[in-house]
C-alpha positions, 0 to 999 in steps of 0.5 A, a space after each residue: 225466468 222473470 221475476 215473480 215465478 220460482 223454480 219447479 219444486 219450490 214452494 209458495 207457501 210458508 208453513 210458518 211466519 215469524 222471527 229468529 231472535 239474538 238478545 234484540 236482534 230480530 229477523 222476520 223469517 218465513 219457513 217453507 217446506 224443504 223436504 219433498 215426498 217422491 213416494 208414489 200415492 195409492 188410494 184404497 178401492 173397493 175390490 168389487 167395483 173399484 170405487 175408491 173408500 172413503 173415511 168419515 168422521 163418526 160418532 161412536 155413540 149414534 153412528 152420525 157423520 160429524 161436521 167439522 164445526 162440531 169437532 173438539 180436542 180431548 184428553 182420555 184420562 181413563 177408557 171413554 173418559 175425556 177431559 174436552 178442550 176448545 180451539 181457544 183454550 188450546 190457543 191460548 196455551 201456545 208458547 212463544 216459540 209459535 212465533 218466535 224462535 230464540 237463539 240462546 245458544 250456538 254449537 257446532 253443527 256436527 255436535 248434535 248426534 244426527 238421530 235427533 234430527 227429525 225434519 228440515 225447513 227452508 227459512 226465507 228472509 221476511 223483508 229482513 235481507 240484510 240482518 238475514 244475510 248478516 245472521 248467515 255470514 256469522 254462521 258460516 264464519 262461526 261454524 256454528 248453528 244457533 239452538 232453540 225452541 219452534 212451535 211448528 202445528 200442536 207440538 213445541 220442538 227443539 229446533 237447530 238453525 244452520 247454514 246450508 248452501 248459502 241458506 239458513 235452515 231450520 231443523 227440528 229435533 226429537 227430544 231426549 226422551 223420544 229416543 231409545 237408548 241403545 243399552 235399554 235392549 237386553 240383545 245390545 247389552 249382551 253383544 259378544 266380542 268378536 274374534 282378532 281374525 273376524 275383526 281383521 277381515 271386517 275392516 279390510 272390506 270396509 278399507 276395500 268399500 271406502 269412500 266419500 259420501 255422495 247422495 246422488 249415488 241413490 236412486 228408488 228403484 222401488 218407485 223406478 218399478 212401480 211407475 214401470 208397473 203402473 205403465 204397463 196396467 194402463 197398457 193393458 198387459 198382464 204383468 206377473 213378477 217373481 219374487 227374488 230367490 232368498 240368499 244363502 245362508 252362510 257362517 260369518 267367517 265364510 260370508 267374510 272371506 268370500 266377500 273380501 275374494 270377491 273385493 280383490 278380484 273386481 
């Protein structure tokens, strides 16, 4: 590989440029996208001549196409009432975190219950390789991850930055309000106890299933599918699937023991 090209999947381009702070130390920092979308693109098509559809940006009002330039933000205060808002405006109301992410607290990663994180970067020394890798020793030494604020596009997140495989990542989290309490829903509030026995033949099948994590265990049959499918119609063949059979419906303790059967005789 020479020097200047990257491994396949690797972006070029930064997402955001900026710096992690600690009190006076700065580390210029770029973030690239780390999470990659492997699900398969369709374009919608008119059904009678297979053309695909286009969206354009129209006025309610007189039905014209709008350019870009003629577009600004606004707020709907009350129906077709809008509060308008200019590109600067909105600039100018940009925190710091656009561009600086400070660090004034540091937890341990598995701390921070895993349904507030929303979505991971890769963060990339900017010419600051050694207050980088210092920043990433400590980390790794620690066990810790640093918490602060990332204004990432038109929304200030609250973000983690951690080690990850020799890197430092950065991921952002939902806020408190964001997410549904659980005990907000009448039907969780309302969960009976389960009996001794149901209870029993449940933890033996979860003893029985055991195991370690291993994500590469996973594969998108879904896609795998739909690339079989999209082959075949560029191969001309008629192709009719059928839909799988619906399962039986069982009661719990039936469905428990067969279950656990089927476990033990594998």
């Amino acid at each position: 590989m020479t020097k200047n090209t990257k491994p396949p999947g690797i972006p070029h381009r930064p997402i955001w440029t900026g710096s992690i702070s600690i009190g006076l130390v700065n580390v210029p920092v770029r973030l690239l996208t780390m999470v990659r979308d492997h699900s398969i693109p369709f374009r919608l098509l008119h059904r009678a001549d297979g053309q695909p559809i286009e969206y354009q940006r129209v006025c309610t009002r007189d039905n014209q196409i709008v350019p870009w330039e003629d577009v600004v933000r606004g707020y709907e205060v009350k129906k077709d009432e809008f509060v308008v808002f200019g590109n600067e405006e909105l600039e100018a109301m940009k925190p710091e975190s656009d561009r600086r992410i400070r660090l004034e607290k540091f937890v341990y990663s598995f701390s921070v219950d895993p349904v507030y994180f929303n979505k991971s970067y890769l963060l990339v020394p900017d010419k600051s390789e050694d207050a980088y890798s210092l920043l990433l020793a400590a980390f790794r030494k620690t066990g810790r991850a640093g918490v602060g604020m990332v204004t990432l596009r038109t929304k200030e997140y609250p973000a983690l930055v951690r080690e990850y495989h020799d890197a430092l990542i950065l991921t952002t989290l939902h806020y408190a309000d964001e997410v549904v309490n659980p005990l907000d829903m009448e039907e969780i509030r309302k969960l009976s106890e389960p009996s001794e026995k149901e209870l029993g033949l449940a933890e033996k099948i979860i003893k029985d299933l055991s195991g370690e994590f291993d994500i590469t265990e996973f594969r998108d049959t879904y896609r795998e599918r739909l690339n079989v499918l999209i082959q075949e119609k560029m191969e001309g063949k008629t192709v009719t699937r059928e839909k799988p059979a619906a399962e039986e419906a069982r009661k719990l303790m039936d469905a428990l023991q067969e279950t656990l059967a089927r476990l033990e005789h594998k």
